[in-house]
C-alpha positions as CSV (number, residue, x, y, z in Angstrom):
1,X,-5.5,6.5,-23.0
2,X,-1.8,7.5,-23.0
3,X,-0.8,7.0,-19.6
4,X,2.9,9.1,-18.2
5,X,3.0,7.1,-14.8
6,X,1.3,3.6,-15.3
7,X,0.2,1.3,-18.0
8,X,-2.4,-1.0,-19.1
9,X,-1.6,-4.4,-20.0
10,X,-4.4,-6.5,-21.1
11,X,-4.5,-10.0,-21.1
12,X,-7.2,-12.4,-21.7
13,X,-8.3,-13.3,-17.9
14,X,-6.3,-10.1,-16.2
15,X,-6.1,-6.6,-17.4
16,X,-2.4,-5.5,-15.3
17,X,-1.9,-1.6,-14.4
18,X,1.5,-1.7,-14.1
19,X,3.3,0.9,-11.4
20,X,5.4,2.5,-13.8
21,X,8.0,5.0,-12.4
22,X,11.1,2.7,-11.7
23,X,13.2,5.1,-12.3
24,X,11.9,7.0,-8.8
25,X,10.9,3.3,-7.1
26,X,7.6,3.3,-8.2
27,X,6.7,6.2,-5.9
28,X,3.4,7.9,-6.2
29,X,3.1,11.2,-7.5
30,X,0.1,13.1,-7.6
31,X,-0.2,12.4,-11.7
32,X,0.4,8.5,-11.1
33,X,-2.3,8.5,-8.2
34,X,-4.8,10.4,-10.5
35,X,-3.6,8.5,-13.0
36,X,-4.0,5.1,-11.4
37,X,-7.9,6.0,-10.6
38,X,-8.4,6.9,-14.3
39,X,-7.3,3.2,-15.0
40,X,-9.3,1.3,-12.5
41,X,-12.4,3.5,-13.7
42,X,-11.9,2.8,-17.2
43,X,-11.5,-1.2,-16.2
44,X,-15.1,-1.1,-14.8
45,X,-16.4,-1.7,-17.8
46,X,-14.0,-3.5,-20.1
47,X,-11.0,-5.3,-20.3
48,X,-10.2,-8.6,-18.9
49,X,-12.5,-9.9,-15.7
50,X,-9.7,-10.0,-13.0
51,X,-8.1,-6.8,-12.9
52,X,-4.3,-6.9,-11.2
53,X,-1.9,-4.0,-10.0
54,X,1.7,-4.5,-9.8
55,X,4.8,-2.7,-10.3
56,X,7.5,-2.3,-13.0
57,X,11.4,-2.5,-11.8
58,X,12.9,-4.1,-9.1
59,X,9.6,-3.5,-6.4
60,X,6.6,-3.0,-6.2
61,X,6.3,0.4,-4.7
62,X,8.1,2.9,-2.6
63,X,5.2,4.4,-1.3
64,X,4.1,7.9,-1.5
65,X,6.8,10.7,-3.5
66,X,7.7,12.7,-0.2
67,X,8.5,14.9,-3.0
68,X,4.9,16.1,-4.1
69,X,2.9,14.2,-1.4
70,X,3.5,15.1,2.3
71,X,6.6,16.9,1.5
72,X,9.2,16.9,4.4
73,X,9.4,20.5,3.7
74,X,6.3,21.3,4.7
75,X,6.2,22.6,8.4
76,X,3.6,24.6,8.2
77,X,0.8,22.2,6.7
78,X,-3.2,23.8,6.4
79,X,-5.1,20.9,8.1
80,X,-7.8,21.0,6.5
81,X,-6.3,20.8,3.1
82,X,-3.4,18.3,5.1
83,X,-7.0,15.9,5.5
84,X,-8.5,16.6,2.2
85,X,-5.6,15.1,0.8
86,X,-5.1,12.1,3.3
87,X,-8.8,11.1,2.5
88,X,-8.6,11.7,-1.1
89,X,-5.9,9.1,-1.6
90,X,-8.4,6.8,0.7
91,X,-10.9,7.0,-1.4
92,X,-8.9,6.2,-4.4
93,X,-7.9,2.4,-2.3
94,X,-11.8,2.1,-1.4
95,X,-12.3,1.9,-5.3
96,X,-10.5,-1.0,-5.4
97,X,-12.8,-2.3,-2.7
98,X,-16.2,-1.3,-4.6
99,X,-14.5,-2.2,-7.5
100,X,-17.3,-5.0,-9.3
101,X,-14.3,-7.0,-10.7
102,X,-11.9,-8.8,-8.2
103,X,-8.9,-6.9,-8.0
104,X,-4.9,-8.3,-7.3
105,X,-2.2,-7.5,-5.8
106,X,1.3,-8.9,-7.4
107,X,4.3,-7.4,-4.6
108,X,7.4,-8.0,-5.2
109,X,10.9,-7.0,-3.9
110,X,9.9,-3.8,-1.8
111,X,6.0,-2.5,-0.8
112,X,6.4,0.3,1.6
113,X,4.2,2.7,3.5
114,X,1.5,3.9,1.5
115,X,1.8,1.0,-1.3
116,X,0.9,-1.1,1.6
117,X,-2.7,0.4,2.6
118,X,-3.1,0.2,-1.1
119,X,-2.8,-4.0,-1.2
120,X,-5.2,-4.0,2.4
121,X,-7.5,-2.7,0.1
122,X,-7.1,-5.4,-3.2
123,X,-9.0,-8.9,-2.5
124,X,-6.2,-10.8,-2.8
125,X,-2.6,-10.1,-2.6
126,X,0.2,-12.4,-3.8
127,X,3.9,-12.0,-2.6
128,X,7.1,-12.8,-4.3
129,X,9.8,-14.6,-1.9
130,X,11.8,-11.8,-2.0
131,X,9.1,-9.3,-1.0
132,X,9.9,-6.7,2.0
133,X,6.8,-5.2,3.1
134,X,6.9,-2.4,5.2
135,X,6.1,1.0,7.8
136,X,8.0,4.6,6.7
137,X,11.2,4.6,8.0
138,X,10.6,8.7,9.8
139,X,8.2,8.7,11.8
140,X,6.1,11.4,11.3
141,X,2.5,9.6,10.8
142,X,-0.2,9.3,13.3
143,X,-1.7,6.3,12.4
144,X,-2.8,6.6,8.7
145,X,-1.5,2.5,7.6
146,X,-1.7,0.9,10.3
147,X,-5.8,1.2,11.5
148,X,-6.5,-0.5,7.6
149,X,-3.7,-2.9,8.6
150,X,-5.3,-4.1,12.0
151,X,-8.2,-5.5,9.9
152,X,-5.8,-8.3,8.5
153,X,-3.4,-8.6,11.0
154,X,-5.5,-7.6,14.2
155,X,-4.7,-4.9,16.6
156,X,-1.3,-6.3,18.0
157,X,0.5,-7.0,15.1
158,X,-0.5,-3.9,13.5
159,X,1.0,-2.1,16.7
160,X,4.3,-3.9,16.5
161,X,4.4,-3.0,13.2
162,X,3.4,0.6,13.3
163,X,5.2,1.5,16.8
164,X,9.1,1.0,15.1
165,X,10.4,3.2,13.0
166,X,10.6,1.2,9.7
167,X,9.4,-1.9,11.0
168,X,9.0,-4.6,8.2
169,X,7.6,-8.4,7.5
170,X,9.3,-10.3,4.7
171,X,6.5,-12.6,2.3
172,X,6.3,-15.5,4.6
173,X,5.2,-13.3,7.4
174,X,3.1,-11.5,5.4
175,X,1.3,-14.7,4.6
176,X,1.6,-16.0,8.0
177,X,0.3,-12.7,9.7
178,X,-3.1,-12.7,7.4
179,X,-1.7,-9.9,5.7
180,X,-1.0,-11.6,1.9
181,X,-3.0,-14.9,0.8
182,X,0.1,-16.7,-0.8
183,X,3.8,-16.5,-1.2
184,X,5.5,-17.7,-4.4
185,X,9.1,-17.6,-6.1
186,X,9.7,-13.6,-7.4
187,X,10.7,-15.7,-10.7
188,X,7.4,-17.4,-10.6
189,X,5.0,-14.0,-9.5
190,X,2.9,-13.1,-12.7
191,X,2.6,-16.5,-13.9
192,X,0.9,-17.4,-10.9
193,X,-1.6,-14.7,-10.8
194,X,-2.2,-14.5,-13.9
195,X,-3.1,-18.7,-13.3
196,X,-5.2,-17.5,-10.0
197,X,-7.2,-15.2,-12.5
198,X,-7.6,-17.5,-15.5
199,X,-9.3,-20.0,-12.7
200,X,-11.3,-17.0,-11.5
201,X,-12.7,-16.0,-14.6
202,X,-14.4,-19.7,-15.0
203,X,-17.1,-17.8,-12.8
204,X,-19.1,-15.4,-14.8
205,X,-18.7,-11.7,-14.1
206,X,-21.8,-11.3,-12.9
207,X,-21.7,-14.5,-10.0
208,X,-18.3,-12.0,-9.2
209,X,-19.5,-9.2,-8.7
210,X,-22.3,-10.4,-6.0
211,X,-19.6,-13.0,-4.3
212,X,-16.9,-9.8,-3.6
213,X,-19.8,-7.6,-2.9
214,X,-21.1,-9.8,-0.6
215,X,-18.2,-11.0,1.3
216,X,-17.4,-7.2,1.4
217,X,-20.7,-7.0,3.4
218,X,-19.9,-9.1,5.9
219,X,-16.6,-6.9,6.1
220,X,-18.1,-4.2,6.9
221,X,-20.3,-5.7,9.1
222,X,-16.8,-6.9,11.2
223,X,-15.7,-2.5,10.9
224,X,-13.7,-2.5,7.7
225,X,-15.1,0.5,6.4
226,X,-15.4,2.2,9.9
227,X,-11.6,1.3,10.4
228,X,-10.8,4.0,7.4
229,X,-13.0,6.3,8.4
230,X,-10.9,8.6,11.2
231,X,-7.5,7.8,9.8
232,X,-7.2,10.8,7.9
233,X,-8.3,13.1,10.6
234,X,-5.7,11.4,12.9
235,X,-2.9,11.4,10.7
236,X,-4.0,15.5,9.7
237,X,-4.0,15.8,13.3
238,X,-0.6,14.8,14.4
239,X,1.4,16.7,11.6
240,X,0.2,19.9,13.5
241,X,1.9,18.2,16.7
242,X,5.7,20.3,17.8
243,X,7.5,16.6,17.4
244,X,6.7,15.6,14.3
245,X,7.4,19.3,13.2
246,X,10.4,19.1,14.9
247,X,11.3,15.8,12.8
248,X,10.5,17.9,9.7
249,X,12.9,20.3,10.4
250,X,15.6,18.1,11.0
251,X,15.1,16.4,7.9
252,X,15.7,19.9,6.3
253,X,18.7,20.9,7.9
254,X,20.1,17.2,7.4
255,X,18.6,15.8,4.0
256,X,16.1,13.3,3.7
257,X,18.9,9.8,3.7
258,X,20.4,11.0,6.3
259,X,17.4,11.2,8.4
260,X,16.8,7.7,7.3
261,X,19.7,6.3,8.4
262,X,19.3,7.9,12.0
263,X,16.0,5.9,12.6
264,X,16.6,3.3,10.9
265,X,17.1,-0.1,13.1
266,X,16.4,-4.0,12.5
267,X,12.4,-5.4,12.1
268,X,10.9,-6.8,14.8
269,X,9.9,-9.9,13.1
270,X,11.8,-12.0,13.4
271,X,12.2,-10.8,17.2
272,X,15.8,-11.0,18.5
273,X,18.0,-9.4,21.1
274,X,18.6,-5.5,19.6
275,X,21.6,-3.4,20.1
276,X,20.8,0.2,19.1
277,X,24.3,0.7,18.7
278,X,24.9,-2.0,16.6
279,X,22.4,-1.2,14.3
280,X,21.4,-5.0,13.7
């Protein structure tokens, strides 16, 4: 298929679809997110026996295109359709779970809101050096990343991350935290998962698709599938709430960057003495 938003590149051991909007920082529209569950359905069945997501430009992804999805303009949301559309896009990263083939994450530079609850869900993620991974700056979410987070990191970490604005871990952390499996040179990143997937293929699809289905199981069994299943009513839930619309309609009278910059402070990782009027 002719793809608008992403591509396929196929490779012997790793079939790549490629995040391919660099022009708008990778963010997902509502044509690369249909888009992108075209590609992994059509890589069910052929193709390469690793399948690996990464993005095209300078990061990985921006997260969702507050353009078309969860527009700041909308005050007045339907929460039913607000849900719909919250779980819709969670299905779309629990195909990459049921997926039979492994699946890979490849993040480099930035991998922000959204783009991040899309790696929780690959079954294994590699991070570039240079990697800045990372919570939506305005905080207007009611818990819709970081649930899927706490199953990685557990329930503190995902709390420090969530509860500032912006918060952010660099690749080490990421690594450190549970969140990523390894950390490599950004110069270094495809090479070394494509390597990780040429060893993986040794094992013949089949044994695959029973070892990720079975460790999956025992998943579950520990609540990763119960940990997605309320985020979308929670998140619906809190849009409706008079602050966040408030937020919303300051980001209309003052533009979406400079609503950035006013909550915009330092990550919490490392921790250090903060000085909200310093900004650093």
């Amino acid at each position: 298929m002719n793809f608008e938003h992403i591509r396929i590149d196929h490779g012997e051991s790793i079939d790549w679809i490629v995040l391919n909007r660099p022009d708008r920082a990778n963010a997902m529209s509502n044509a690369m997110l249909d888009e992108f569950s075209v590609a992994l359905e059509l890589l069910k069945d052929e193709g390469a026996p690793v399948v690996g997501i990464r993005g095209e430009g300078k990061g990985f992804c921006s997260g969702f295109d507050l353009e078309q999805v969860g527009k700041m303009g909308d005050a007045a949301v339907d929460p039913v359709a607000d849900r719909a559309r919250l779980q819709r896009n969670l299905d779309r990263w629990m195909a990459i779970w049921d997926h039979p083939k492994p699946v890979i994450a490849a993040v480099h530079g930035y991998c922000l809101a959204g783009a991040t609850q899309m790696c929780v869900f690959a079954d294994i993620t590699v991070v570039a050096d240079d990697a800045r991974i990372g919570e939506p700056t305005i905080p207007i979410g009611g818990g819709y990343l970081a649930p899927v987070w706490s199953t990685l990191v557990g329930p503190k970490r995902a709390k420090e991350l969530a509860f500032v604005p912006g918060n952010a871990i660099d690749g080490p952390t990421a690594v450190e935290w549970g969140w990523a499996n390894h950390c490599v040179p950004a110069a270094d990143l495809i090479a070394s998962v494509e390597g990780l997937a040429a060893r993986i293929a040794l094992t013949p699809p089949e044994v695959l698709r029973i070892k990720k289905l079975s460790i999956n199981r025992a998943a579950e069994a520990q609540g990763f599938r119960l940990a997605t299943a309320h985020v979308a009513d929670m998140d619906a839930l809190l849009h409706q709430a008079p602050a966040v619309q408030a937020v919303k309609r300051r980001g209309d009278e003052i533009g979406l960057k400079a609503l950035i910059a006013e909550y915009r402070s330092a990550p919490t990782s490392p921790l250090k003495p903060y000085s909200r009027d310093k900004r650093d």
